[in-house]
N, C-alpha and C positions, 0 to 999 in steps of 0.2 A: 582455320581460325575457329576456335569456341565462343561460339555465341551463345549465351544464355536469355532465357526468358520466360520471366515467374508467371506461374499458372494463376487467371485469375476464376476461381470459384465461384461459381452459378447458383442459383436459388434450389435448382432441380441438384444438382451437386451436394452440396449440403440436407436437404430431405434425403437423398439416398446415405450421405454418410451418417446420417443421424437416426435413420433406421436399419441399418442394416449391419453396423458395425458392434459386434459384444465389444461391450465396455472392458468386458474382464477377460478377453482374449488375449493372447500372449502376444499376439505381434501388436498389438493396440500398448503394451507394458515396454516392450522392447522397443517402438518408436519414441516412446515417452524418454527413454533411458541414452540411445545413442543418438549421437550427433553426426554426420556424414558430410557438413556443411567444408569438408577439408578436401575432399573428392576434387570438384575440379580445377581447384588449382594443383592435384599430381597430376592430373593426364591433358593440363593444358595445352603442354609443348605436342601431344602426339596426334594434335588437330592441324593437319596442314594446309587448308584450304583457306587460301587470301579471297575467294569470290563473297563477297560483300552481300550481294546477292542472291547466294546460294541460300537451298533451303537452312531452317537449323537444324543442328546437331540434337539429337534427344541428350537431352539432359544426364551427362555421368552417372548422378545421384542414384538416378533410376535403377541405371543398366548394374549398378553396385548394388543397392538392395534386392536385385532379382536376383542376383548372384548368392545372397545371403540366404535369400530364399530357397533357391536351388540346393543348398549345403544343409540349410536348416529343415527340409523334408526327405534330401536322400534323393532330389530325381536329378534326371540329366535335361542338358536345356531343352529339349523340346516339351519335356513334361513339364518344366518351369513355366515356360511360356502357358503352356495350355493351362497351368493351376493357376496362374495370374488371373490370365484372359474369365475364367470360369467362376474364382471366389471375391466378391467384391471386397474382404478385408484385406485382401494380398494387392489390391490394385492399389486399396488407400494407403496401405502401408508402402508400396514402393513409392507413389507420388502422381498417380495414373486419377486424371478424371472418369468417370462413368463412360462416358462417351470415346474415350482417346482408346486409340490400337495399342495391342501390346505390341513392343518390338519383338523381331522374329529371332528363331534360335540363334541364325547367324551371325544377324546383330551383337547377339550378346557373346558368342564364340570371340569374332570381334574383337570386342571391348576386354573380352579377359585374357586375351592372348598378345594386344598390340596397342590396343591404347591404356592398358593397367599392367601388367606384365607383370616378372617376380617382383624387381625391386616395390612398385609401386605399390601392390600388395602386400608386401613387408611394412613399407609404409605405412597402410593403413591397419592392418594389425597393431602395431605398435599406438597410432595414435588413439585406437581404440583402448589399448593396454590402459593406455595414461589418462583414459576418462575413468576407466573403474579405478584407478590407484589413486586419483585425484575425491575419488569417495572416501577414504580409507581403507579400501578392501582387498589391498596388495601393502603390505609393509618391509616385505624381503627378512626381516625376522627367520624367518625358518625356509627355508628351499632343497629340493632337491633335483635329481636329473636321472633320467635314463635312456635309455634307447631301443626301439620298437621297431619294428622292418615291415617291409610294405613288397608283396609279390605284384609283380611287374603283372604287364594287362598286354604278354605276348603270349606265343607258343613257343613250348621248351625244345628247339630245336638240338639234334643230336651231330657232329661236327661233318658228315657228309650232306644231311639238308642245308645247313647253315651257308657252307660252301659255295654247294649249288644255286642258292637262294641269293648272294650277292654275284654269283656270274651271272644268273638272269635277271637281276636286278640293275646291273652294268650296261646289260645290252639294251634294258627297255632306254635307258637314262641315251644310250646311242643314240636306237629310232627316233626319240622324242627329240634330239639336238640337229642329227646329220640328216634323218630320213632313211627310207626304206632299203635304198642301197646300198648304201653302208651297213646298215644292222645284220641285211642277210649276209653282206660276206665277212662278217666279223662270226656270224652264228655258223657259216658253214666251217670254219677254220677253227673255231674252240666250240662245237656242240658238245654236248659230254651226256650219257644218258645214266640216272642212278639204276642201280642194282639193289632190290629189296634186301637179298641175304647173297652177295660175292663169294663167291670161293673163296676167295683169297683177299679178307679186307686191307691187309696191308697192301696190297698193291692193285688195289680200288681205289685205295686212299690216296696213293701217292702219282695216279696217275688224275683223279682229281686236282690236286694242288698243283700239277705241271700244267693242266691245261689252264686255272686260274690265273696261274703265274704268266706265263705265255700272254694271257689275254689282258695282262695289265701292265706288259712291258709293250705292248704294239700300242696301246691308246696313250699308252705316256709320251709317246714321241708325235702325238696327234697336237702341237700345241692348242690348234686352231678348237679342236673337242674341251679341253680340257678348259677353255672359258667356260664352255658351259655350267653352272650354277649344280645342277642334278650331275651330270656326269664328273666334275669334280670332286662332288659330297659322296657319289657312290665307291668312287676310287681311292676317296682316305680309310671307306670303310674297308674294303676289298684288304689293304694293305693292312691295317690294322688285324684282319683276322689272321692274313696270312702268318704275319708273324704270332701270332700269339699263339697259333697252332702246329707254330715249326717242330716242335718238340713233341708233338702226342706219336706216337705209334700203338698199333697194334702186335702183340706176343704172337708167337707160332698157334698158340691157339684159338687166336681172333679174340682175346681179351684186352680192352682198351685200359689204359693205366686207371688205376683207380680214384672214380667220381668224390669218394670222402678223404683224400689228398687235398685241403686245402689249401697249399701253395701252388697244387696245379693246375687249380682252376678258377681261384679268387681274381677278381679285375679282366675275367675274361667275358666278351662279349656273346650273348644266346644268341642273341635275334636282330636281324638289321633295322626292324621297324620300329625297335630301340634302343639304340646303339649305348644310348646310356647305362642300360639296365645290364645289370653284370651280378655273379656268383656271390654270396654270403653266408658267413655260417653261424647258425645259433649256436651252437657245441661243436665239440668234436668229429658228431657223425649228423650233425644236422642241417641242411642249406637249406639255401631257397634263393629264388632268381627275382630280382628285383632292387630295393634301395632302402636305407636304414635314416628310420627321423631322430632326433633327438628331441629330446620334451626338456623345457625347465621348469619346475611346478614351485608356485606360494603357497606355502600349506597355511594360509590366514584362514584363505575361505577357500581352497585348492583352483585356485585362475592359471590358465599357463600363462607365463610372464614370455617365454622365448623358445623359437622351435625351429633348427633345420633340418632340414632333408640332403645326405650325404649318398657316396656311392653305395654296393651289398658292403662291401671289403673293406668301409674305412674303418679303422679304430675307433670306437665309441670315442674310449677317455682322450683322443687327439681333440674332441672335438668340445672338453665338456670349457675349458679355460675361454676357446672363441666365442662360446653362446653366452658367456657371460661377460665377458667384454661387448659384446652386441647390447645386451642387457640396459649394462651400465651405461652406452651409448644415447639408448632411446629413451631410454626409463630413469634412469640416474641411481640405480639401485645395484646395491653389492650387498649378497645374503651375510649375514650375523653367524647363522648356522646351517651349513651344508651339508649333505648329505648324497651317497651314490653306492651305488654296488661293490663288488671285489674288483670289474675290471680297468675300472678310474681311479685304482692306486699302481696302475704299471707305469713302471717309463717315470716322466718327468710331470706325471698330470699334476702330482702333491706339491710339489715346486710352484709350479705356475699358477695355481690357485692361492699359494700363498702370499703369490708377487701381487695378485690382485684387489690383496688385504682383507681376508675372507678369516675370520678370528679363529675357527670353529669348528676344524672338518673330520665326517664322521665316516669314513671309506675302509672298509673290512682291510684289512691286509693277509695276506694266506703265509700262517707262521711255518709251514715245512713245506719240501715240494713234496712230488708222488711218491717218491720212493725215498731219496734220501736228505736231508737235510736241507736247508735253502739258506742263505747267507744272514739271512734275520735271524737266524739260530744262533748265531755270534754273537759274543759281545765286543765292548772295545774295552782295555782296560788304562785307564789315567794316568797309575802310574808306571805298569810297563812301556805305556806309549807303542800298545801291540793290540793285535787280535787276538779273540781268547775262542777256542775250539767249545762246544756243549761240554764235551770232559774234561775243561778247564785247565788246557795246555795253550801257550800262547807258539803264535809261527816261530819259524827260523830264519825267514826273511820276507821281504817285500821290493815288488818289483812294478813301477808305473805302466798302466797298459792306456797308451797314447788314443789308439784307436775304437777303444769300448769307453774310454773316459772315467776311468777308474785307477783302480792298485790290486794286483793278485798278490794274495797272499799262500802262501807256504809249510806245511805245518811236516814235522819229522816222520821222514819214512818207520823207523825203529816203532817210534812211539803209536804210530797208526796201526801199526799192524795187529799189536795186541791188547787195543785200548779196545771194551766190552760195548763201545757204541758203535763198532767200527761196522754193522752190517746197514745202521743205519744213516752213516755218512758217508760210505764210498764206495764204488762198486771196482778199484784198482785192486788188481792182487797183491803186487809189491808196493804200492809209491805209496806216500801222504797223500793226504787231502790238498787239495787246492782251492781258496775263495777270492772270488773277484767281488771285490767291493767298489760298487758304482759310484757318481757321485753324488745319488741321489740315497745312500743311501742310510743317512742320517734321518732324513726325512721319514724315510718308510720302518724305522725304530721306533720314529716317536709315532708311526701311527699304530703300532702293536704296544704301545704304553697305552695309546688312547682307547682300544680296545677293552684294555680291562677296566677303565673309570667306573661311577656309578653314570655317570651323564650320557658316553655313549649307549651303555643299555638302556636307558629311560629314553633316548632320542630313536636309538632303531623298535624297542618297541612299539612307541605310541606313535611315530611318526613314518617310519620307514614305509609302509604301507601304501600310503597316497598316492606317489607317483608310479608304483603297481596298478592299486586301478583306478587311474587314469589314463594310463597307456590301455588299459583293456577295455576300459570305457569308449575309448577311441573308436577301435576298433568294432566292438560291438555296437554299440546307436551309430555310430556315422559312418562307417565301414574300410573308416581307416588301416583296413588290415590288406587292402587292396586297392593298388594304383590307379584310377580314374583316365589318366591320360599317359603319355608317352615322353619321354624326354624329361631330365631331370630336372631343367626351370619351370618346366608345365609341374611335376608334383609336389613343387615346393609351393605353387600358387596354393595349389590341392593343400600343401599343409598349415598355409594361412589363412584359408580361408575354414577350414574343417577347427584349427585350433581359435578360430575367432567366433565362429558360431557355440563351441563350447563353452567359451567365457561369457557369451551371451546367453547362454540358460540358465548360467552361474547368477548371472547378475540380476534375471527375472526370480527367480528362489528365494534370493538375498531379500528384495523388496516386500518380494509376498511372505517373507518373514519364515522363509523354510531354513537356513543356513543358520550355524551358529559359529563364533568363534573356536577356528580349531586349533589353535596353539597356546591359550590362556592356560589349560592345568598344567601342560609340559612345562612349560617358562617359571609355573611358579615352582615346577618340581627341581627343575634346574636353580632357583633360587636359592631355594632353602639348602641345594646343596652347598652349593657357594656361590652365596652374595657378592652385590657388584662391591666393590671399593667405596666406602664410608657408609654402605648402609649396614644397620645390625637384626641379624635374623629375627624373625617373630618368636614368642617365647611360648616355647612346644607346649610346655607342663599347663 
């Protein structure tokens, strides 16, 4: 049960807060500005103690502005703790008299882990969101989104450590449930020792995955083992690697398939100590092992408005239509004019942004592929009621493909073969071209019209920028470039709490009169180009 109860302030309390607090310190501006008073009624329910009696609870409030604390210098709780305990502006700022103990790391480990958790921390982001928008200083007018990745806070294990690391990981979860008996004769029957450099890593390897295998079909028929809590959690992991590693082999000459194969390694697990953290790739030839955030930015005053933390491998543009349905949720805000890179125009993102009544969107589209032609090269024509080839031949038929959600179209073997664009539309020796025209893909025409407007150029010049660096911002002051904790709901805390302390510097600036309206020239440049409906341009001459 949460009990609260308001700190009542002493004669000696007041002399120390009245000498010792700068007036024109930031966290003295920053308490001035947010409100916290919403705190305990999220983590009411996650006080379960009916003892009447019992002592109280330190107060939420508190254990949330340490946390702010913690985020807003870059330490981890125990240096929190100790900056508290040490500077008397950090005590008055979280709500701490002179006198009173700070609570201990664990305390606040605690509190951020099981009495605030993700959801609740979304929460309270957002309700913060909605005191600065409630300023005026979020209007959704202009937005953007991107995606920024974060290196997991494991070691990059290679697929015979990894291995080995949940077989002895299985056995500890054994001792720890059956006891010693048990673990030695499970460790005498599957010991396995690694080998720096094998002879023969194929069949290192695969004598590996027999003895894992072996040791996780005998504990599976243990029903009595597998209540246990740890040794059930080690065993979904066991199985999960196993399969995902069914397919690697090693070549005759102990070459493992290759690491910049992105489908052969995306969504696969490194390390058991965080099962979440899996393969991602900036390009082509570049990964990295960890989780990828999304940002959505207001470019008024640049506040993030909405931010999730996804797996390395999920699709950015899968992700960008849910952060703003999230948006419109908490905040009640749908952008006027969007904006995002080339890879939130694949797929169906252009669509679903447009379901969500978004007027505006400015998402590069990539008008040819690598080599030859790309289906945006086509036109459609009205009145053949066809598609028209770049060399301005329309098909010879059309054929519905049920399963891509589209129509392929067809164009004449004869005519392909000696048409002058032919090296750069097909790479067949004899046939025609072939185009599959998706369903989406009216949609991604008009965003290669929207490409040459004046508006989009004036919107990716002057505005495109923001949410670049803001994601580098991140990363640089708060070091959002690297995972803090382990397990995907712990760094999505991580990313509420790092994008909440940003918007809180934001809002200290704004006051102290650093910030200035950032979207006022764009909007009037956009006016002039074309005025809204019944207003008449200002008169140039």
């Amino acid at each position: 049960m949460l009990k609260q109860k308001e700190s009542q302030g002493t004669f000696f309390d007041d002399y120390v807060w009245s000498n010792f607090i700068p007036k024109d310190h930031k966290y003295v501006k920053i308490k001035g500005l947010i409100n916290v008073d919403f705190i305990p009624d999220l983590v009411r329910n996650s006080y379960k103690n009916e003892n009447l009696r019992g002592n109280d609870p330190i107060d939420p409030r508190i254990l949330f502005l340490i946390c702010i604390v913690e985020y807003l210098e870059n330490l981890s709780d125990v240096q929190a703790v100790q900056r508290v305990a040490e500077m008397p502006v950090l005590k008055w700022f979280v709500g701490l008299a002179p006198s009173d103990k700070v609570p201990d790391d664990t305390t606040l480990c605690k509190f951020r882990t099981q009495r605030m958790g993700e959801q609740n921390f979304k929460e309270a982001f957002y309700r913060v969101v909605n005191q600065i928008k409630e300023m005026g200083l979020i209007d959704g007018q202009i937005q953007s989104q991107d995606a920024t990745h974060l290196w997991a806070d494991i070691a990059i294990l290679n697929v015979f450590q990894l291995l080995n690391k949940c077989r002895t990981n299985l056995l500890k979860a054994v001792l720890e449930a059956a006891g010693r008996a048990r673990h030695d004769a499970l460790l005498k029957k599957y010991d396995f020792e690694l080998i720096r450099n094998p002879a023969n890593k194929q069949k290192h390897f695969e004598d590996l995955i027999a003895v894992c295998q072996k040791l996780f079909n005998e504990i599976k028929k243990d029903r009595k083992l597998l209540r246990n809590k740890r040794v059930e959690k080690e065993m979904r992991i066991l199985a999960r690697v196993l399969e995902e590693r069914r397919d690697e082999y090693f070549d005759k000459d102990d070459k493992k398939q290759r690491k910049d194969d992105e489908e052969k390694i995306k969504g696969k697990m490194i390390n058991p100590s965080d099962p979440d953290a899996t393969w991602g790739a900036k390009s082509d030839n570049n990964f990295f092992a960890g989780y990828k955030a999304d940002v959505n930015l207001d470019h008024l005053y640049d506040f993030i408005t909405a931010i999730e933390v996804m797996e390395a491998g999920h699709p950015e543009e899968q992700g960008a239509a849910p952060l703003l349905k999230e948006q419109q949720k908490y905040l009640g805000l749908t952008p006027k004019h969007f904006m995002a890179d080339a890879k939130y125009s694949k797929g169906t993102t252009r669509v679903e942004l447009k379901a969500l009544g978004i007027d505006n969107l400015y998402l590069p589209e990539i008008k040819y592929g690598n080599k030859y032609f790309s289906a945006n090269a086509f036109e459609w024509d009205w009145e053949l009621m066809n598609l028209v080839c770049p060399a301005e031949y329309p098909s010879v038929y059309m054929n519905p493909d049920d399963e891509k959600l589209g129509f392929e179209f067809k164009f004449r073997d004869d005519i392909c073969r000696v048409c002058k664009l032919r090296g750069r539309c097909t790479g067949s020796e004899s046939g025609g071209r072939r185009v599959l025209l998706a369903h989406t893909w009216w949609d991604h025409k008009d965003g290669l019209r929207i490409m040459e407007t004046e508006e989009y150029k004036i919107m990716y010049k002057e505005q495109r920028y923001k949410i670049e660096r803001k994601n580098a911002d991140l990363k640089k002051w708060q070091d959002f470039g690297q995972a803090r904790y382990r397990g995907l709901s712990r760094v999505r805390i991580q990313a509420y709490l790092t994008a909440l302390v940003v918007n809180l510097k934001k809002w200290v600036k704004f006051v102290t009169g650093k910030l200035k309206n950032g979207i006022l020239d764009t909007l009037a440049k956009l006016a002039a180009i074309a005025p809204p409906k019944g207003e008449v341009c200002p008169d140039s001459g």
